[in-house]
C-alpha positions as CSV (number, residue, x, y, z in Angstrom):
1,X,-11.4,61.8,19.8
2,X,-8.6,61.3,22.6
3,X,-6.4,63.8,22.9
4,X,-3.4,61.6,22.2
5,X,-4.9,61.2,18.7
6,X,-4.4,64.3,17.3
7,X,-3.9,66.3,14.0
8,X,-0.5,66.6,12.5
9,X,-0.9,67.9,9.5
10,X,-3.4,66.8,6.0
11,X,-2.1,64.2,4.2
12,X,-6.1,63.7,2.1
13,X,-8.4,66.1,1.6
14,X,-11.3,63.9,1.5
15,X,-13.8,64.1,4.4
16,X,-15.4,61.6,3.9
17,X,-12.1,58.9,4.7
18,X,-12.6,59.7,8.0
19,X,-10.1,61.8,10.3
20,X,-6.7,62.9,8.2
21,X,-3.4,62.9,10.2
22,X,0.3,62.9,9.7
23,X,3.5,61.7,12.2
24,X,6.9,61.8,12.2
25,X,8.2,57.9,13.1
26,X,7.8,55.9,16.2
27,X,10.4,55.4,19.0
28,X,12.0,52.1,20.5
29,X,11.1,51.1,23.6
30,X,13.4,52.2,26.6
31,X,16.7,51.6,26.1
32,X,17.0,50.1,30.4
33,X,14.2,47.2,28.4
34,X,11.5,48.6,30.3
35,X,7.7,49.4,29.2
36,X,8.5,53.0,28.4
37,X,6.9,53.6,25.2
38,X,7.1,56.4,23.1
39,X,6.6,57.5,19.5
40,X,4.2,58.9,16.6
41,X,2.3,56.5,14.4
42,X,0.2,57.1,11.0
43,X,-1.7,54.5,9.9
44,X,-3.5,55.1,6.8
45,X,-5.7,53.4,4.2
46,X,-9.2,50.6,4.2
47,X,-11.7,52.2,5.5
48,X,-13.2,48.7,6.5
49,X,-10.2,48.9,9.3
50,X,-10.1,51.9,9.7
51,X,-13.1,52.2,13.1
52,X,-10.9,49.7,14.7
53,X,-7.8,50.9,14.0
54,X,-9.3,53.9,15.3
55,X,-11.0,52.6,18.4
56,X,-8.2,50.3,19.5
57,X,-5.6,53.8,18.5
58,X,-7.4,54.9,21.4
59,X,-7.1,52.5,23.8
60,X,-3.4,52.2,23.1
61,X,-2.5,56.2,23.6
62,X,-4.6,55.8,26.8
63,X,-2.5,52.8,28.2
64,X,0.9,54.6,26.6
65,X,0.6,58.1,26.7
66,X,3.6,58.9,25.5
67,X,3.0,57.9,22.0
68,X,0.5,59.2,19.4
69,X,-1.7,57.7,16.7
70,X,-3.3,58.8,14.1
71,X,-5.6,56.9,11.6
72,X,-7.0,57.7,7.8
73,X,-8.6,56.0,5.5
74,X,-7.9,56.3,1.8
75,X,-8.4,52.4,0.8
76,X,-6.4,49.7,0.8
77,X,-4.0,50.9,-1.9
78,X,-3.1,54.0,-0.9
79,X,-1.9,52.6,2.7
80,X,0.1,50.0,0.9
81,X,2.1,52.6,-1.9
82,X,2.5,55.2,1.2
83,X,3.9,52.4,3.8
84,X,6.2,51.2,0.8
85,X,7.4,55.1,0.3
86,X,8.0,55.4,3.6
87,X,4.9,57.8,4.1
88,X,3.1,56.2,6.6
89,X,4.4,53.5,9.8
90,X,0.9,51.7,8.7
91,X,-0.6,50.7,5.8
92,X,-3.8,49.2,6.7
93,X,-5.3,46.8,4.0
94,X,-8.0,44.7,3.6
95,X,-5.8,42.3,1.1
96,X,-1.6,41.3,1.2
97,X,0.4,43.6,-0.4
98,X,1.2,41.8,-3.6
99,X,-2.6,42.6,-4.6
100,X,-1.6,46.0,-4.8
101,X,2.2,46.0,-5.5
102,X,3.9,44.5,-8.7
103,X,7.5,45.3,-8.0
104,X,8.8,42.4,-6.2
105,X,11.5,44.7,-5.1
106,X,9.2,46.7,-3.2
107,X,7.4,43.9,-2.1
108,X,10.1,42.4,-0.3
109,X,10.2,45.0,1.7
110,X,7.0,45.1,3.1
111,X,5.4,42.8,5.5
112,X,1.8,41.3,6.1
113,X,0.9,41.4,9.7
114,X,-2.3,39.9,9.9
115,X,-4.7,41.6,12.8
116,X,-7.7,40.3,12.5
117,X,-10.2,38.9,10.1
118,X,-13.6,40.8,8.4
119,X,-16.9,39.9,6.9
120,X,-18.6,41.8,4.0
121,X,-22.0,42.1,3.5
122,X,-24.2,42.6,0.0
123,X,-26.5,45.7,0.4
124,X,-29.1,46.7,-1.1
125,X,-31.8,49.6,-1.0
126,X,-34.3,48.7,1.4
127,X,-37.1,48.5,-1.1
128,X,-35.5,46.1,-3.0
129,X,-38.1,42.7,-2.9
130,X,-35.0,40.1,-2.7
131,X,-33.3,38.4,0.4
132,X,-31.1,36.2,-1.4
133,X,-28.4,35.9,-4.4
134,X,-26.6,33.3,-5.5
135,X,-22.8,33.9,-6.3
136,X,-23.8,33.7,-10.2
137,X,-26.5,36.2,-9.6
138,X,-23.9,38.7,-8.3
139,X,-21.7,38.0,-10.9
140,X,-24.6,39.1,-13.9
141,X,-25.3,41.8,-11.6
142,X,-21.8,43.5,-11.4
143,X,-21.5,42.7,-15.4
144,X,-24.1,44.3,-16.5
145,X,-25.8,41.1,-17.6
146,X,-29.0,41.8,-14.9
147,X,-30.0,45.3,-15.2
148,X,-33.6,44.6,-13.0
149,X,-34.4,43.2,-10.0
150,X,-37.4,40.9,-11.4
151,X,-34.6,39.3,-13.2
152,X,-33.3,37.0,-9.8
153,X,-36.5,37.5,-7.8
154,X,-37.6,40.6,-7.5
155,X,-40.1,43.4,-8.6
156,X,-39.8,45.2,-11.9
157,X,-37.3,47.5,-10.7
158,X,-33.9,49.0,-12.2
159,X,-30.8,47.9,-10.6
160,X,-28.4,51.0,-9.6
161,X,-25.1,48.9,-8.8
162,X,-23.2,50.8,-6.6
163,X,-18.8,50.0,-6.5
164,X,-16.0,51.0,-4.4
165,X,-12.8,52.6,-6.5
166,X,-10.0,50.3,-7.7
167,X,-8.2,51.3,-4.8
168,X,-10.0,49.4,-2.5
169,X,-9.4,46.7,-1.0
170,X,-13.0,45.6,0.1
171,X,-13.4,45.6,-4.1
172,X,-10.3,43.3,-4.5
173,X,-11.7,40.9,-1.9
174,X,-15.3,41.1,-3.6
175,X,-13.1,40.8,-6.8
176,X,-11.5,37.6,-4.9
177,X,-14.5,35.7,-3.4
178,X,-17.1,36.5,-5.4
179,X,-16.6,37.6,-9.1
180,X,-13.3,35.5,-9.7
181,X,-12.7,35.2,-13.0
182,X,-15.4,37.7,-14.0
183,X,-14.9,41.4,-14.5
184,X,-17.0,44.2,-13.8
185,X,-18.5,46.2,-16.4
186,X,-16.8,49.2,-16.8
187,X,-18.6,52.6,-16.6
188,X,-21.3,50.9,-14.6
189,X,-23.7,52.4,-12.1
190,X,-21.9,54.4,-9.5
191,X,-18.3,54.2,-7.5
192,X,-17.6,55.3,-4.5
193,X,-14.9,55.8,-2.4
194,X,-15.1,54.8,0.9
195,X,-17.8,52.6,2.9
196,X,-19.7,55.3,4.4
197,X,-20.2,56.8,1.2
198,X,-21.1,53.4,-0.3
199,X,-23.6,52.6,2.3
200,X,-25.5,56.3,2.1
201,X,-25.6,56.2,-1.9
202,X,-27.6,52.7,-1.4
203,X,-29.7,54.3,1.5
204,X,-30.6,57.0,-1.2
205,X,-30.5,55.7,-4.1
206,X,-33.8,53.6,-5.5
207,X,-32.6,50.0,-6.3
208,X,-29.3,49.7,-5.4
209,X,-26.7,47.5,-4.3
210,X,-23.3,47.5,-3.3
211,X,-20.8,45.7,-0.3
212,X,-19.8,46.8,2.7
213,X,-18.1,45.5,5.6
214,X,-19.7,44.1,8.7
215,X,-18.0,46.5,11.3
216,X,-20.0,49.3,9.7
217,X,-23.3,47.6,10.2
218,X,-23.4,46.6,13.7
219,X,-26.6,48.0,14.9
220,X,-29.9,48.8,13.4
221,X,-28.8,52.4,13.0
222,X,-26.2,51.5,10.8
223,X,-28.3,49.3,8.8
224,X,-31.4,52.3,8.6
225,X,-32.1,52.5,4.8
226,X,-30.5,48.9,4.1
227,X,-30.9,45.1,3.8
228,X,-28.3,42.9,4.1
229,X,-28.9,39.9,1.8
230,X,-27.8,36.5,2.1
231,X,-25.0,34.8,-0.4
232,X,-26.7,31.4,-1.5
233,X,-28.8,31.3,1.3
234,X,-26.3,31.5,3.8
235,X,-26.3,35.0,6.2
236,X,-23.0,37.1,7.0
237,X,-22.5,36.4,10.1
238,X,-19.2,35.6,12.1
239,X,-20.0,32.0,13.0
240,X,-20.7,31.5,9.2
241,X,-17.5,33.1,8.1
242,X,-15.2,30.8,11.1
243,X,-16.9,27.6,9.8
244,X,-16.2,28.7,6.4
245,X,-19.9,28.5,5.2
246,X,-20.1,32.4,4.2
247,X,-17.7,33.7,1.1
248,X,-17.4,37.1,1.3
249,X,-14.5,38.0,4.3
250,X,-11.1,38.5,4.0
251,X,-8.3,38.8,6.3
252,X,-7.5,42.4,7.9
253,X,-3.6,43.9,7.7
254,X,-1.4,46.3,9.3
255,X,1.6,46.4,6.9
256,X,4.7,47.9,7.7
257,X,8.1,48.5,5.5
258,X,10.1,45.7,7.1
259,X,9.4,44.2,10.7
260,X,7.5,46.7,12.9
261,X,9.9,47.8,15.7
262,X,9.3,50.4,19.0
263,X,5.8,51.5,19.0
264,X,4.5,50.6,16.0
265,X,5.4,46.7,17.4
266,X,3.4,47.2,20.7
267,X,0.4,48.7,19.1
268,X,0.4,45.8,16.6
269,X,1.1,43.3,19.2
270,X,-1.7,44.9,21.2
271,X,-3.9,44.6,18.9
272,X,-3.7,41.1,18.4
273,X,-3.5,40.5,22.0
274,X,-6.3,39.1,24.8
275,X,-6.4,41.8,25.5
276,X,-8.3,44.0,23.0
277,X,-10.4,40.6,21.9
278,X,-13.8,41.7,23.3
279,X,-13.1,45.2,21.5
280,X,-12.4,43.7,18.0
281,X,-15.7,41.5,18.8
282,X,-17.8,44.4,20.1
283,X,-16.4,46.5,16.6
284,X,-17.7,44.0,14.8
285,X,-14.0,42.2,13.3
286,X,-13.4,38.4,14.2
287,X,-10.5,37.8,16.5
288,X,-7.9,35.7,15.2
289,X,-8.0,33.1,18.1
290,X,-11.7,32.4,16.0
291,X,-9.4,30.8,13.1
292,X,-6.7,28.5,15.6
């Protein structure tokens, strides 16, 4: 990892979030209005943001060496309850605030700044005999109302369903887009906490199927053990999600306790910039320019 990126001190003890960092604030920018910035940035929470928060961390502490980031994951709720203690100078999220956040006191406090958009993908077990499910067929899967694959298609073959934890925001947007008004069945199959974990338990595990997002399956090693099924016949891709023909994305956030300032408003800024396009492509997000 770049030097500039470096450990602080453990915020989550879970390995499996991805790198765990702490900072202390971020500066303004000179006071003579110049370039000059400075200043320590924690950005913490979905793990579907989290590689590009991540990569692009990198670029920024390489351009500005003077200021630090450090990125976790945690899930989507956790970055939004530590931005809005103060915890954090990032809460990343896969969903707005108010998903996560009742207290319209707090809320008021915090704001949305959209980064980028994301596509999710149904997984399932590479031995699984299906290619295709329709929204209801997910729905009767994540209920409990299909417990075998021959029952949309398939072989006679248990289904292992395989969930992220209610902190999640890639589960509120599945929640969102695909079950709607339907509610998982509680105690079912497995839960997991981040997307790595999700993805290995459905590599492993005969049968399953779970969601994960699309920057974690860019290549055919990241898909190894997997297939990626379509959503009533229509493949997650990024041209599918822009034309609005695919279901399952959502819009990715970097939310801050009121207007991000110094540091924390250039790295955002940058972000969403030309100029880190090609990276957000290349990670496997959707630049926002796609949606103008």
């Amino acid at each position: 990892m770049n030097k500039r990126v470096k450990r602080l001190c453990m915020v989550l003890a879970v390995a499996a979030l991805g790198t765990s960092f702490a900072a202390c604030g971020s500066k303004n920018e000179g006071a003579d209005g110049s370039d000059k910035i400075s200043g320590d940035i924690l950005a913490v929470g979905s793990t579907a943001l989290q590689p590009l928060a991540e990569k692009t961390g990198k670029m920024f502490t390489e351009k500005y060496p003077d200021v630090t980031i450090s990125v976790q994951g945690g899930g989507s709720g956790v970055g939004i309850t530590q931005v809005s203690e103060g915890s954090v100078q990032i809460g990343n999220s896969d969903v707005e605030a108010k998903k996560k956040i009742s207290d319209e006191n707090v809320l008021k406090e915090l704001v949305n700044n959209k980064v980028c958009a994301i596509g999710f993908a149904l997984v399932v077990n590479k031995d699984v005999a299906v290619e295709n499910l329709t929204t209801e067929q997910i729905q009767d899967i994540f209920t409990g109302k299909v417990t075998n694959w021959k029952e949309v298609g398939g072989s006679d073959l248990p289904i292992n369903v395989v969930n992220r934890s209610k902190s999640s925001g890639t589960r509120a947007t599945f929640k969102d887009t695909i079950l709607k008004d339907k509610d998982e069945k509680e105690g079912l199959g497995l839960t997991q906490d981040s997307t790595s974990a999700a993805k290995k338990t459905v590599k492993d595990t005969s049968g399953a199927i779970s969601y994960v997002a699309l920057s974690n399956l860019r290549n055919d090693s990241e898909k190894e053990g997997l297939k990626l099924l379509k959503i009533n016949g229509v493949d997650p891709t990024t041209e599918n999600i822009s034309s609005n023909k695919y279901p399952f994305w959502a819009y990715e956030y970097m939310i801050t306790k009121g207007e991000p300032k110094g540091a924390v408003k250039a790295y955002i800024d940058y972000i969403t910039s030309d100029e880190t396009k090609d990276t957000i492509i290349k990670e496997g997000y959707i630049p926002m320019s796609e949606f103008k």
